[in-house]
C-alpha positions, 0 to 999 in steps of 0.5 A: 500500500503506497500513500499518496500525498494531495497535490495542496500539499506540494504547493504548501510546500513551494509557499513555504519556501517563498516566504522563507526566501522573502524573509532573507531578502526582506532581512537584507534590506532591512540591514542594508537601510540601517548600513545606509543611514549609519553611514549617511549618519542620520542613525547614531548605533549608540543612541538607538542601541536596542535597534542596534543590537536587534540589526546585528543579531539579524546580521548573525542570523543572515551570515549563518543562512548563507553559510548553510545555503553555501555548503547545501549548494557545494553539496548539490554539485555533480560531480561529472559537470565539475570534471567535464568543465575542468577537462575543457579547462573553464 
């Protein structure tokens, strides 16, 4: 007996992962603001400094997403394309 999944459920799961995408874009923005008025100097870091720290830890949070995203996309290549390309000498 073989369980079949509803096709809502493959859909639920592409919603997903574009929310999850459109939060680190949303993130990074977020961050390149604050960047952009610190350095425009409109925002003194130590005046604001819960918005500061609440900046910087979503900065953490960012660099460790790109590290995974990093390793999971060296982990996907194939390993015969790699060859190929190197074969050729690109």
């Amino acid at each position: 007996m073989q369980l079949h999944m509803p096709h809502g459920y493959e859909r639920l799961n592409e919603r997903a992962r574009t929310l999850r995408e459109l939060f680190w874009v949303l993130a990074l923005g977020t961050l390149m603001v604050f960047a952009f008025f610190v350095v425009l100097g409109a925002i003194d870091p130590g005046a604001v400094i819960g918005l500061t720290v609440g900046v910087c830890v979503l900065a953490a949070l960012w660099v460790v997403h790109a590290w995974i995203q990093s390793r999971q996309a060296a982990e996907a290549r194939d390993e015969r394309l790699m060859h190929a390309r190197e074969r050729r000498g690109f």
